[in-house]
C-alpha positions in Angstrom: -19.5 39.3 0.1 -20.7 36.3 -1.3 -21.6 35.6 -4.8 -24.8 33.7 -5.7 -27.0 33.6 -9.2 -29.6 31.6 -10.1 -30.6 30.5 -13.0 -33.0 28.4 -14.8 -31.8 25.9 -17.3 -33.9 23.3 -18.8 -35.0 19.6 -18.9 -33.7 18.3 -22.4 -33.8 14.5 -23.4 -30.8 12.9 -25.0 -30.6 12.5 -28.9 -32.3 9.6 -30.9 -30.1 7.1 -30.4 -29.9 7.5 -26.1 -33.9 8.7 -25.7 -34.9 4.9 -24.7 -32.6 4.6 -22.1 -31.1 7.3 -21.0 -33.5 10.1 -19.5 -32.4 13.3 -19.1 -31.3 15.7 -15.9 -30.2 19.3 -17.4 -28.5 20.7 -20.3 -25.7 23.5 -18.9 -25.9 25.0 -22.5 -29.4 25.5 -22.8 -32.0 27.2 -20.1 -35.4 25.9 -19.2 -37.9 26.5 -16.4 -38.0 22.8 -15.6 -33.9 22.6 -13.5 -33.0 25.3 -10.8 -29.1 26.0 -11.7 -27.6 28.1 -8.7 -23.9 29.1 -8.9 -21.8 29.7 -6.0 -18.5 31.6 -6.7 -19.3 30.2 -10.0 -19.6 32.3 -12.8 -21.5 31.8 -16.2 -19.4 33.1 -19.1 -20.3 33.9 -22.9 -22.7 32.5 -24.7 -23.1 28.2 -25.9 -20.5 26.9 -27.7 -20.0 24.0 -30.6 -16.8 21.6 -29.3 -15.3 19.8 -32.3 -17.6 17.2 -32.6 -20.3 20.2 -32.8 -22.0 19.8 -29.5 -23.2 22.4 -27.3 -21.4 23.5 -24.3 -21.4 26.2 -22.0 -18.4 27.6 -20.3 -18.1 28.2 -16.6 -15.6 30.1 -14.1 -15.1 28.6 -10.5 -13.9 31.3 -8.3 -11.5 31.5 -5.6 -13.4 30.4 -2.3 -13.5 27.5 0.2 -15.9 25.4 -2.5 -17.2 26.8 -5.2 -20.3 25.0 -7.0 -22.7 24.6 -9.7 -25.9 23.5 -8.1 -28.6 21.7 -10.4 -32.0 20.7 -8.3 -35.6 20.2 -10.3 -37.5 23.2 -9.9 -39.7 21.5 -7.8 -39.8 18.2 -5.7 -37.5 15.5 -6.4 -36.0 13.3 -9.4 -36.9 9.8 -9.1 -33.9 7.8 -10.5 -35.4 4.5 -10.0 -33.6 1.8 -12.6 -31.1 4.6 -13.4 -27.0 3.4 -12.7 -25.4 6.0 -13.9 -25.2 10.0 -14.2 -23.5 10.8 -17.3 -22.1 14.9 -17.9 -20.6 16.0 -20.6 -17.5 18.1 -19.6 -14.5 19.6 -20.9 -11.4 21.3 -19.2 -10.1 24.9 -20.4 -7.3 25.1 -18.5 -4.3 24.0 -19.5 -3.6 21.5 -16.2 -5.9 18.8 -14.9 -8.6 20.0 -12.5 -10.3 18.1 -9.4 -14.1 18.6 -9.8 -15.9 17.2 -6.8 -19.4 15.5 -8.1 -22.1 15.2 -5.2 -25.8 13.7 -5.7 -27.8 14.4 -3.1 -31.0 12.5 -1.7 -33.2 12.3 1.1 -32.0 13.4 4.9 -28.5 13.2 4.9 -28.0 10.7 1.9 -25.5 11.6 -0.8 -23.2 10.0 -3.0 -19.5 11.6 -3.4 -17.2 11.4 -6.1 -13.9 12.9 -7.0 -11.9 12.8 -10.0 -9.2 14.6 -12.3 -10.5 15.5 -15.5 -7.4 16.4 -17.7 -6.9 19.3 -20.1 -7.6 18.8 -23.5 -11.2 18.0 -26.0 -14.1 17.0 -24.5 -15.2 14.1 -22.5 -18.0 11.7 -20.2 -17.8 11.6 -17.4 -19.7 8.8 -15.9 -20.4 8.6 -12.2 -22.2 5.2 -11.2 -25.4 5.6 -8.9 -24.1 3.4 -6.3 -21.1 3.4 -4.1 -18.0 1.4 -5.7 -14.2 1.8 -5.8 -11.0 -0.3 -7.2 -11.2 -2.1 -3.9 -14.1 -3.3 -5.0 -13.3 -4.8 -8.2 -10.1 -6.7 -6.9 -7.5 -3.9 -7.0 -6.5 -1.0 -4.9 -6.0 1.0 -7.4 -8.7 1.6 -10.5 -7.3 1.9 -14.1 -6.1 5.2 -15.6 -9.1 7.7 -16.8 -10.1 8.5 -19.2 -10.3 6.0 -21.6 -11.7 5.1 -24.6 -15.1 3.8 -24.6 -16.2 2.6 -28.0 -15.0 6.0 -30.1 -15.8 7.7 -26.8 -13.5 9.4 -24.6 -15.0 8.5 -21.1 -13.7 9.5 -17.4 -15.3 7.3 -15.0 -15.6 8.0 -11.4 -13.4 4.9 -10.5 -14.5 5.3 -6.9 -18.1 6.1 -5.2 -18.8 6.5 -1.4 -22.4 7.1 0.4 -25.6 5.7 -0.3 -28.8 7.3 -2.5 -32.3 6.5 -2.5 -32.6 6.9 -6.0 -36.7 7.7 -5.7 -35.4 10.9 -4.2 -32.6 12.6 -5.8 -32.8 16.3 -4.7 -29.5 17.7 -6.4 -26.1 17.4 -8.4 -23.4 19.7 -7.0 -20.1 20.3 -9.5 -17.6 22.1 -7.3 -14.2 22.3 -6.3 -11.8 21.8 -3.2 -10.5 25.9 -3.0 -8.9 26.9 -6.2 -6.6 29.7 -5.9 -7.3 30.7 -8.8 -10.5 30.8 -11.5 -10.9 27.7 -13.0 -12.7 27.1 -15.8 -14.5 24.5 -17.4 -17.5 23.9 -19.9 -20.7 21.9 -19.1 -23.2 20.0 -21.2 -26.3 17.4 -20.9 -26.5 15.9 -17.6 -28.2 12.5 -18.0 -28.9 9.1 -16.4 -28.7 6.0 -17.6 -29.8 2.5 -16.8 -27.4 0.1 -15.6 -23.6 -0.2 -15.2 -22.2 -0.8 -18.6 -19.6 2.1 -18.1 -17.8 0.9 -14.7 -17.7 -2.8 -16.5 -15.9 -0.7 -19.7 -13.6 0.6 -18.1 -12.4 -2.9 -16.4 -13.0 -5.0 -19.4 -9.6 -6.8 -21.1 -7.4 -4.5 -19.3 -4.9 -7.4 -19.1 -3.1 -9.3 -22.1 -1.7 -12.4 -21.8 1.8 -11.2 -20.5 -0.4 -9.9 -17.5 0.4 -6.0 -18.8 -1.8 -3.5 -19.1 -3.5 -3.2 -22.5 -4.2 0.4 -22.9 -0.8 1.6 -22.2 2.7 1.9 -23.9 6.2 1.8 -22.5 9.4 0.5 -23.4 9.5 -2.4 -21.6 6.0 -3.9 -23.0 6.2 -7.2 -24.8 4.0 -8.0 -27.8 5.5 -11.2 -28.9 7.0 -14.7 -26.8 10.3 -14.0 -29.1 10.6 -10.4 -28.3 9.7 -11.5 -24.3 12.5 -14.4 -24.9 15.2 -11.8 -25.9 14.5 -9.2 -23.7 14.5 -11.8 -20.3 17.0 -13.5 -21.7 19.7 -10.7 -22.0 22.9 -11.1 -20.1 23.1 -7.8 -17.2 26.5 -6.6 -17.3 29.0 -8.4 -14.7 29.3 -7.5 -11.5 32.0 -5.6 -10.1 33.9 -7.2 -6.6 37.1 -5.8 -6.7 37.2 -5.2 -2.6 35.0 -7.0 -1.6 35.2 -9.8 0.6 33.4 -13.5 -0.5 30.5 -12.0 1.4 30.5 -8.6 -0.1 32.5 -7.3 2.8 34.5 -3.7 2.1 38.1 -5.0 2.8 39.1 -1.3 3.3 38.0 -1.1 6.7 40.2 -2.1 9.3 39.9 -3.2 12.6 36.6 -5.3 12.9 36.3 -8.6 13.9 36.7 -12.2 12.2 34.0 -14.4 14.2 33.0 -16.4 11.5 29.6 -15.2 11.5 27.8 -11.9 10.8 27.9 -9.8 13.5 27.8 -6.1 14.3 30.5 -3.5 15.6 30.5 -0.1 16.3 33.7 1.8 15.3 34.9 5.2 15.5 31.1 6.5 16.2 29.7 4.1 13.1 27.3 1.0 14.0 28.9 -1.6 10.9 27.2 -5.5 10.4 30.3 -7.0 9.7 30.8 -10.4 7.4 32.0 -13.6 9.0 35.4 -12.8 7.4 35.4 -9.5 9.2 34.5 -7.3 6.9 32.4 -4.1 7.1 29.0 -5.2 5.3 26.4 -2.7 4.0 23.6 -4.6 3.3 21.7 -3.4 0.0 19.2 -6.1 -0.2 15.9 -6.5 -2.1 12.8 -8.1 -0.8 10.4 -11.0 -1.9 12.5 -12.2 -4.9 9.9 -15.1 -5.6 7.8 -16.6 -8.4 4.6 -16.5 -7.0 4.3 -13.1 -6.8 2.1 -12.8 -9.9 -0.8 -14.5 -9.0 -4.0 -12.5 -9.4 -7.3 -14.0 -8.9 -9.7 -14.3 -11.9 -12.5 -16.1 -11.2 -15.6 -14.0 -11.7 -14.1 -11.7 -13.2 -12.3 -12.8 -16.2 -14.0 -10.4 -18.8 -10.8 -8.2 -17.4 -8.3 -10.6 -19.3 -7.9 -11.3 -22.8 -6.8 -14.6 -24.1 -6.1 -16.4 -20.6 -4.4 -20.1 -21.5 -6.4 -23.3 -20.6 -6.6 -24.5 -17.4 -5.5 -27.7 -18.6 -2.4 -29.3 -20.2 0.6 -27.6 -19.6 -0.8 -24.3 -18.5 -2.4 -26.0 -15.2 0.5 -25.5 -13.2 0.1 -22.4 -13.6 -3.9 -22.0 -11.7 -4.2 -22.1 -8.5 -7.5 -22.0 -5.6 -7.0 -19.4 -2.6 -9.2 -17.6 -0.1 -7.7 -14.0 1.3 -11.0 -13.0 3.2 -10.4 -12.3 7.1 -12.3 -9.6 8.7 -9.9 -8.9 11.1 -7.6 -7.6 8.8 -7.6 -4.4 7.6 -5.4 -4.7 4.5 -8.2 -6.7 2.6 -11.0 -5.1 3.7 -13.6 -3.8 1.1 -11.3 -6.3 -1.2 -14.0 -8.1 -3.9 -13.2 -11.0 -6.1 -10.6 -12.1 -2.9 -10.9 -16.0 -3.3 -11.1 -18.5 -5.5 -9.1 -19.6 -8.9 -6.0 -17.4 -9.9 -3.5 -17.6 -12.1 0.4 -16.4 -12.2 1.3 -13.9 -14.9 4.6 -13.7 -13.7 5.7 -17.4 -13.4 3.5 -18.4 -16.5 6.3 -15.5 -18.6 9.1 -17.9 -16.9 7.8 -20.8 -18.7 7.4 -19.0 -22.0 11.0 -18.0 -21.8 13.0 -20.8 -20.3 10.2 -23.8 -21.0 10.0 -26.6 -18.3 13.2 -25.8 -16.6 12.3 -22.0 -15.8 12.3 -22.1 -12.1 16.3 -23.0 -12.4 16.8 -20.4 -15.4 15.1 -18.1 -13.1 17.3 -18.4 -9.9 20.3 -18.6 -11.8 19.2 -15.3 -13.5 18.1 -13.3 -10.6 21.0 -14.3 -8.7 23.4 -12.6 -11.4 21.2 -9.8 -12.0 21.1 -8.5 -8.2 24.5 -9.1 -8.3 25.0 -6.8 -11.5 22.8 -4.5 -10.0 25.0 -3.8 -6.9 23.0 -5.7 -4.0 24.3 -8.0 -1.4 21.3 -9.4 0.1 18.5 -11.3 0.0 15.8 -10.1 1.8 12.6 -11.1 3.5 10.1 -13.7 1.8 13.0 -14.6 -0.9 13.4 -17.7 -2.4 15.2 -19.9 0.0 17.0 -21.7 -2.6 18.8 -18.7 -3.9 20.3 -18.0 -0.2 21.5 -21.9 -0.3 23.4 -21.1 -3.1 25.6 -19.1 -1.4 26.2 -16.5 -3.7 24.4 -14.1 -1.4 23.7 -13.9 2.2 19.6 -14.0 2.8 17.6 -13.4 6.0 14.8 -15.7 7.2 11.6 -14.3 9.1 10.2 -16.4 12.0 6.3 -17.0 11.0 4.7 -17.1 14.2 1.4 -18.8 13.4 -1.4 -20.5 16.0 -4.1 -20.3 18.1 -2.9 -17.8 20.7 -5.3 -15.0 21.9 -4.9 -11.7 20.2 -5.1 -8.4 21.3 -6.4 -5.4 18.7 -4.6 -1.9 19.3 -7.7 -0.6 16.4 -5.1 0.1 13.7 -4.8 -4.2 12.7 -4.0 -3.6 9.3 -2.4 -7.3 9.0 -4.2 -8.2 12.1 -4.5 -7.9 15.6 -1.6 -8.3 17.4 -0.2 -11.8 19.2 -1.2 -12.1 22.7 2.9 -12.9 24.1 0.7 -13.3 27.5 -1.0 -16.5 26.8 1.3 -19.6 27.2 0.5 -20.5 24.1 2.3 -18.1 21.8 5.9 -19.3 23.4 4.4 -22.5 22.3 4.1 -21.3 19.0 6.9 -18.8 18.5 9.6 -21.9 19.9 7.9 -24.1 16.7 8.5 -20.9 14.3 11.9 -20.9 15.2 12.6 -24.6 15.0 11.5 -24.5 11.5 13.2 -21.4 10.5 16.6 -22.2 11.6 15.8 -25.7 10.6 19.3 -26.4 7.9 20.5 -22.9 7.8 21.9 -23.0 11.9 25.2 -23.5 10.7 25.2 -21.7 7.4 27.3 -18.6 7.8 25.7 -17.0 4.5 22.6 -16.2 6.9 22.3 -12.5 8.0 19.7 -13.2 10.9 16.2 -13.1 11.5 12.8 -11.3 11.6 10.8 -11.9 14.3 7.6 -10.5 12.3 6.3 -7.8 9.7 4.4 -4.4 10.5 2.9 -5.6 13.6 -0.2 -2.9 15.2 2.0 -1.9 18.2 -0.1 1.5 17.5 -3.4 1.9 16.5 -4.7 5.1 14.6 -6.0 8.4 15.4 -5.1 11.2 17.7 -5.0 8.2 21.0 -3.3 5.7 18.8 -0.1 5.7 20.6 -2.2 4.0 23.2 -4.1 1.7 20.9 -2.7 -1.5 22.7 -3.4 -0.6 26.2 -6.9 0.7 25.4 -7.4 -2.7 23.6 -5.7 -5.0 26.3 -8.7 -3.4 28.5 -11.3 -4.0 26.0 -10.7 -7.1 25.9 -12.8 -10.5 27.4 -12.3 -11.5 30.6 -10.5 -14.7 30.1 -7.8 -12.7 27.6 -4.5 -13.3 29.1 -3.3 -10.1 28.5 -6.1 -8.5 30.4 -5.7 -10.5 33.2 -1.5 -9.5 33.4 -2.6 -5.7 33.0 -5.1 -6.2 35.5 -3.0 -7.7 37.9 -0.5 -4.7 37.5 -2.8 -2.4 37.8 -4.0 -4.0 41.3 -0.3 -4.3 42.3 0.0 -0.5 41.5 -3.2 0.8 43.1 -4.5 -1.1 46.7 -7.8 -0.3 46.0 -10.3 0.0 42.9 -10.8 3.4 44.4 -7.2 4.6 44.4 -7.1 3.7 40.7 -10.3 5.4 40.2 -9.3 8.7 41.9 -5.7 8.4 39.5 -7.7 7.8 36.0 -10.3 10.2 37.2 -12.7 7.6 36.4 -15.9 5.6 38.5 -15.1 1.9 39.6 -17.1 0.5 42.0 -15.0 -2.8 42.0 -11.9 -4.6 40.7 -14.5 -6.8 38.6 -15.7 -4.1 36.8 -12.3 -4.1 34.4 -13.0 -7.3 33.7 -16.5 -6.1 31.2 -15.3 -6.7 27.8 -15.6 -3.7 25.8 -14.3 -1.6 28.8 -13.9 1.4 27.3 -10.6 2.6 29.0 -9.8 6.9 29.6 -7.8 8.6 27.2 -4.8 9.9 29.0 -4.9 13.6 29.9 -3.2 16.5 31.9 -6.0 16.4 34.4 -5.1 12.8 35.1 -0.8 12.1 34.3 -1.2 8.5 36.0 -3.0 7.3 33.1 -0.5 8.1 30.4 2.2 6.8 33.0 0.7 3.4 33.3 0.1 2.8 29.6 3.4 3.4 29.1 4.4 1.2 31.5 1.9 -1.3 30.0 3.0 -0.7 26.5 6.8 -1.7 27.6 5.7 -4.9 29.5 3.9 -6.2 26.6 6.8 -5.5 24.0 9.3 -6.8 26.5 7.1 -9.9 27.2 7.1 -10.5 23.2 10.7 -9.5 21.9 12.1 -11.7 25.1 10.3 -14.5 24.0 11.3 -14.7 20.6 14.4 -13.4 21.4 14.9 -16.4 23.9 13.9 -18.9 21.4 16.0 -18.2 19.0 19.2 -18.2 20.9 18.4 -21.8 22.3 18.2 -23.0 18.7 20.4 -20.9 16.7 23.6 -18.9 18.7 25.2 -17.9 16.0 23.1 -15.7 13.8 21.3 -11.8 14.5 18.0 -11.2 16.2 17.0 -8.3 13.5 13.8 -7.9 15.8 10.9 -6.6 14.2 10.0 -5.2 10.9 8.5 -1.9 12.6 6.1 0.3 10.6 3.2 1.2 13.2 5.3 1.8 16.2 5.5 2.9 19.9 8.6 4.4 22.3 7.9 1.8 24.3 7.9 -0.9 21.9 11.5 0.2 19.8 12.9 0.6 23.5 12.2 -3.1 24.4 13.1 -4.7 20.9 16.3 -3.0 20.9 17.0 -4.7 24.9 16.9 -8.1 23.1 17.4 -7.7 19.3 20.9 -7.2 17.6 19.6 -4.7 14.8 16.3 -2.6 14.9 14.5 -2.9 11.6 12.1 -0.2 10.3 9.8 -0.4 7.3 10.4 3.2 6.0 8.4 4.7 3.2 9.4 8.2 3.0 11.6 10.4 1.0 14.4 9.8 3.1 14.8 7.9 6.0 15.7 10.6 8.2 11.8 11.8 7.0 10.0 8.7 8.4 12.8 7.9 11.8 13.4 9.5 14.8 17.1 9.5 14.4 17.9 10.9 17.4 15.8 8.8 20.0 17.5 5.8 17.7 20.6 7.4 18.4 20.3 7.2 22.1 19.1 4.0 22.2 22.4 2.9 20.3 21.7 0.1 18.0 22.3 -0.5 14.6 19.2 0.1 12.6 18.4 -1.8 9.3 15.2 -0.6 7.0 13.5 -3.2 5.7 11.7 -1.9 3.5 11.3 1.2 1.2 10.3 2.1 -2.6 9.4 4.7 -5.2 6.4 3.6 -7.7 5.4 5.3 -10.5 2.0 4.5 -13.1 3.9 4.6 -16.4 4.9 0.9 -16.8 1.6 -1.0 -16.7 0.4 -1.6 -12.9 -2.1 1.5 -12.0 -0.7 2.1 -8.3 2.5 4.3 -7.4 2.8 2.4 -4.2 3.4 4.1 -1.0 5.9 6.6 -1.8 4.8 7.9 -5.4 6.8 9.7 -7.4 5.9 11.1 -11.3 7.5 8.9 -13.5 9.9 6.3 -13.9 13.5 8.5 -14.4 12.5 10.1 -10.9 12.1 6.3 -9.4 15.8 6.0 -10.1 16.5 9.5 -9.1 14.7 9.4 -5.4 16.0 5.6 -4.8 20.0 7.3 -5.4 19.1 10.1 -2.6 17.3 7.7 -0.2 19.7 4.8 -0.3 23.0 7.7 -0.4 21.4 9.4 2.5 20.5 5.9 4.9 24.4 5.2 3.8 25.6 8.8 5.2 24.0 7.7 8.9 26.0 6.2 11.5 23.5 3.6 12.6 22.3 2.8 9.4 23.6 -0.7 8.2 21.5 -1.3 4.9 18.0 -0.7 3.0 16.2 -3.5 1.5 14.2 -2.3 -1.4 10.4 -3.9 -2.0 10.3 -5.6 -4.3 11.8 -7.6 -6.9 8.8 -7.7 -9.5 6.1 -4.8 -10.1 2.8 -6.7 -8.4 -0.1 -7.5 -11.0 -2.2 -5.3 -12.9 -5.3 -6.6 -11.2 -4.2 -6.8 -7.7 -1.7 -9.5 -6.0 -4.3 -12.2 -4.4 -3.0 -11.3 -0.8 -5.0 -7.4 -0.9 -4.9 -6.8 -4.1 -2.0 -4.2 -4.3 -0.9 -3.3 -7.6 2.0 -0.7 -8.5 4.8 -0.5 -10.5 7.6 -0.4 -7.9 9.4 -3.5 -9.0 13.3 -3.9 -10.1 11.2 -6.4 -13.0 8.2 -6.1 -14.8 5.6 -9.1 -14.8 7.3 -10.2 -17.7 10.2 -10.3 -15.8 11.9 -7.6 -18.3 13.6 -5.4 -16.1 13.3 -1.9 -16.2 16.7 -0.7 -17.6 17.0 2.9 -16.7 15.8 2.3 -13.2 18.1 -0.4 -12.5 20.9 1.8 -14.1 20.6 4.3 -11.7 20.5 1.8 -9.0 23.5 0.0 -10.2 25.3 3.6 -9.5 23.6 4.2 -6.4 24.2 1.3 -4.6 28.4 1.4 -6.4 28.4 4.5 -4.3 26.9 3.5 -1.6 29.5 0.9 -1.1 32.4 3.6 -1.0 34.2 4.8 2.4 32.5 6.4 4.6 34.5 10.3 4.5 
């Protein structure tokens, strides 16, 4: 049966110092006629209680159920916020864990804001939610900086991210609750108050950065506090790497019987798919990606109350600034990104000069070269520095940028944008200039590996139809898209009449014309109607084949020599993999799981019997400065090196697994990289470029092992 109570709790102002500005809501510890308090599966327990600092709370007990809440609501009518920007609660956890409590304000109709945060375990607390929808996103960042934090004396958690929209004349309610505990949870409550403005949310983001780029409010290991102590710790020699057996290349000379072409190549032996050195050798590439400079640029203008002591933008710390502009609507990964353009500066490269003075970008390069090396990786991966490929001490990869003013198709996912149109004459255009200038000087270079045709294209969108994202969106389409028109024609060679193709798709057409609407909103396939699944499919594979010939075709007029790695796939299609491996040499995979064999289908790969290369994967933690764990998060930084030793031992245990390039080189900045504002701590290096010693320990063995004989 279920549980309700009601009770009445009052209207109480704030103290002396707060009465001006800050109106009170409800105090939890102290009952008046003037607030309704209802309690759902929530359960009032004892009498008020003194925290430490001697105020009053009042404990409460959220029961097992689907959502348990505290309801407060005036006893009549409606609050009227108006000028408020913030609801302030005072709040303390019990339990000896962290808690989610689930903050809702309710207004008129169907308005309501939403919040949800973690409030730890320990003393009490603020928690501040803003009376306006806002999130990291918002202030530059994917990810908002650790809560709580300390506010002035204050120990404040802020609601780092808001969603819905509040006419605040008509506030109706506050609803604490929470998402089905198992078991009783409980918590003490006291004043509920507004506040004007926003000072809190611009507290919590203000001189979070020092000048090193690291986070100020943290402490780890790594963290520089002086230019000598960043000096010594860049500057310390990694210990040698080890080569014994290994080939020029990094080529296992224990494995016999593969081929000496003079290039890399692959070769499938005894059941195992191998990439195999110019010298002959079997080659397991351990690479790591965007080993670059300008990877710590993070844009400041407008926001610089978030950095303390940034140098001049003058003298020699000009180099160092920079103007950009990252907005594009038709790409998802910046979307609901503010502070996006403008003046930025580079944490990262700024360290270099510290450290090495005017001749850092050499000191760098020669450094990173010997560390990766000392760390037990072969290869340079995608968006490196090409300089440290031409110094042969490593073999690199190049990616084919395939920029211009083709048409484009969107399959609704678009997350880097919508996808090229391979139908329009102009893309071979296009994808035969990318190629000229990619293999431009490396043609001949045997120390190349091969190329990417592209990174995370939408071959998919999203949702429960996505695997027909690209077909429904070829249909959508304008008339005039060239894409459209090929499908169209298809569909007419298929179907004689628009009335054969109607009966098949179970759908009305009165004409052939009628496709041609843009916006056409396409059926979803279904059992009712198999011919519509059927030619997607169909679709899908024409449209990949039409792509990865091209590229393919283009790069084997101006380079013969090197691989076709095909595409970096994350959002991906049957149909799609299928035609990439017909004209690539290696299948590459962007594969943030636990284990690769958790994010592939092995088996289909299997069939389709090509090597496959991952192109990217990583572990991130939040205890080393940058606030984001990246994509595959982990608790702290000894399980980093822990989950990168079973990921990289278990892609080296699969037969068509040939290497895993780690992203990336350098954890991304603390206030967002300019690009879309990711920043986590998944880097080899901090932004100081100190490297993370116990993580790259545990690489070092991982990858040693990696290397062994295949038993």
């Amino acid at each position: 049966m279920k549980r309700h109570a009601w009770i009445w709790l009052g209207l109480c102002g704030l103290g002396a110092c707060h009465a001006a500005t800050a109106p009170g809501v409800a105090d939890l510890a102290a009952p008046d006629a003037r607030v309704r308090i209802s309690l759902d599966h929530v359960q009032r327990i004892g009498g008020t209680e003194r925290a430490g600092d001697g105020v009053a709370q009042q404990r409460y007990a959220f029961q097992p159920a689907a959502q348990p809440q505290l309801v407060i609501a005036p006893a009549s009518g409606a609050w009227d916020w108006s000028g408020q920007g913030e609801l302030r609660l005072r709040v303390q956890n019990a339990m000896p864990w962290a808690v989610t409590l689930m903050v809702e304000i309710d207004g008129a109709a169907d308005q309501r804001l939403q919040a949800t945060v973690g409030v730890p375990a320990g003393p009490a607390q603020t928690l501040v939610v803003p009376l306006q929808a806002t999130s990291p996103r918002g202030e530059g960042m994917q990810v908002g900086p650790p809560m709580p934090f300390d506010d002035r004396g204050r120990p404040t958690l802020l609601a780092t991210t808001v969603q819905g929209a509040l006419d605040l004349r008509k506030v109706g309610a506050v609803r604490l609750g929470m998402p089905a505990p198992q078991a009783a949870q409980t918590m003490l409550f006291g004043r509920v108050e507004v506040a004007p403005g926003a000072a809190t949310l611009r507290d919590a983001y203000a001189g979070i950065v020092d000048r090193y780029g690291q986070y100020t409010r943290g402490r780890w290991p790594e963290k520089i506090g002086s230019d000598a102590g960043l000096r010594a710790a860049v500057q310390a020699t990694p210990t040698a790497a080890q080569r014994a057996g290994l080939d020029a290349y990094g080529g296992r000379l224990d494995v016999q019987g593969l081929r000496k072409t003079g290039w890399f190549h692959t070769q499938k032996q005894d059941g195992r798919w191998h990439l195999v050195t110019p010298d002959g050798h079997a080659f397991f590439s351990l690479g790591v990606n965007a080993v670059i400079t300008d990877g710590g640029r993070s844009y400041v203008e407008g926001r610089e109350f978030m950095f303390r002591d940034l140098p001049p933008d003058s003298g020699e710390w000009a180099a160092f600034y920079g103007h950009d502009d990252n907005r594009n609507p038709e790409q998802g990964a910046s979307r609901g990104i503010g502070y996006n353009h403008g003046r930025w500066f580079d944490f990262y490269a700024a360290n270099l000069y510290r450290v090495d003075g005017r001749d850092w970008l050499a000191a760098w390069r020669t450094r990173a070269l010997q560390r990766l090396q000392a760390w037990g990786f072969n290869t340079l991966g995608n968006w490196s520095d090409d300089a440290l490929g031409q110094a042969h001490r490593l073999p690199y990869t190049r990616s084919i940028d395939i920029g211009g003013d083709y048409a484009n198709v969107s399959s609704g996912y678009d997350y880097w944008g919508r996808m090229p149109d391979p139908f329009d004459p102009r893309f071979a255009q296009a994808a035969e200039r990318a190629v000229i200038k990619a293999s431009a000087g490396v043609r001949d270079d045997p120390w190349l590996l091969g190329y990417f045709a592209d990174n995370e294209l939408a071959w998919a969108g999203s949702g429960p139809q996505g695997h027909w994202g690209l077909a429904l969106g070829t249909l959508a389409g304008d008339a005039k898209s060239p894409a459209k028109r090929a499908f169209i024609a298809d569909l007419k060679a298929s179907y004689r009449t628009p009335a054969q193709l109607a009966a098949a798709w179970g759908i009305a057409l009165a004409s052939w014309g009628a496709l041609d609407a843009t916006g056409f909103a396409a059926p979803a396939p279904s059992e009712a109607h198999p011919a519509i699944a059927r030619d997607y499919s169909t679709w899908l594979r024409r449209y990949a084949d039409t792509y990865f010939r091209t590229v393919a075709e283009a790069i084997r007029r101006h380079d013969p020599h090197h691989l076709f790695l095909g595409g970096r796939f994350a959002a991906r299609t049957p149909e799609a993999v299928a035609a990439c491996a017909a004209y690539c040499d290696v299948l590459s995979f962007n594969v943030y799981a636990d284990l690769p064999q958790h994010g592939l289908d092995l088996a289909a790969l299997h069939a389709l019997d090509k090597p496959v290369l991952i192109g990217e994967f990583h572990f991130g933690s939040d205890d080393r400065g940058p606030f984001g764990k990246g994509v595959v998060p982990v608790w702290n930084e000894a399980q980093r090196g822990e989950a990168y030793a079973k990921y990289v031992a278990a892609a080296a245990a699969d037969p068509a697994i040939v290497g895993v390039h780690w992203f990336d080189y350098a954890d991304q900045p603390v206030t967002g990289r300019v690009l879309d504002g990711e920043n986590s701590h998944v880097g080899l290096v901090g932004i100081t470029d100190v490297p993370f010693g116990g993580f790259v320990e545990a690489v070092r063995a991982a990858n040693r092992s990696a290397m062994r004989p295949h038993e």
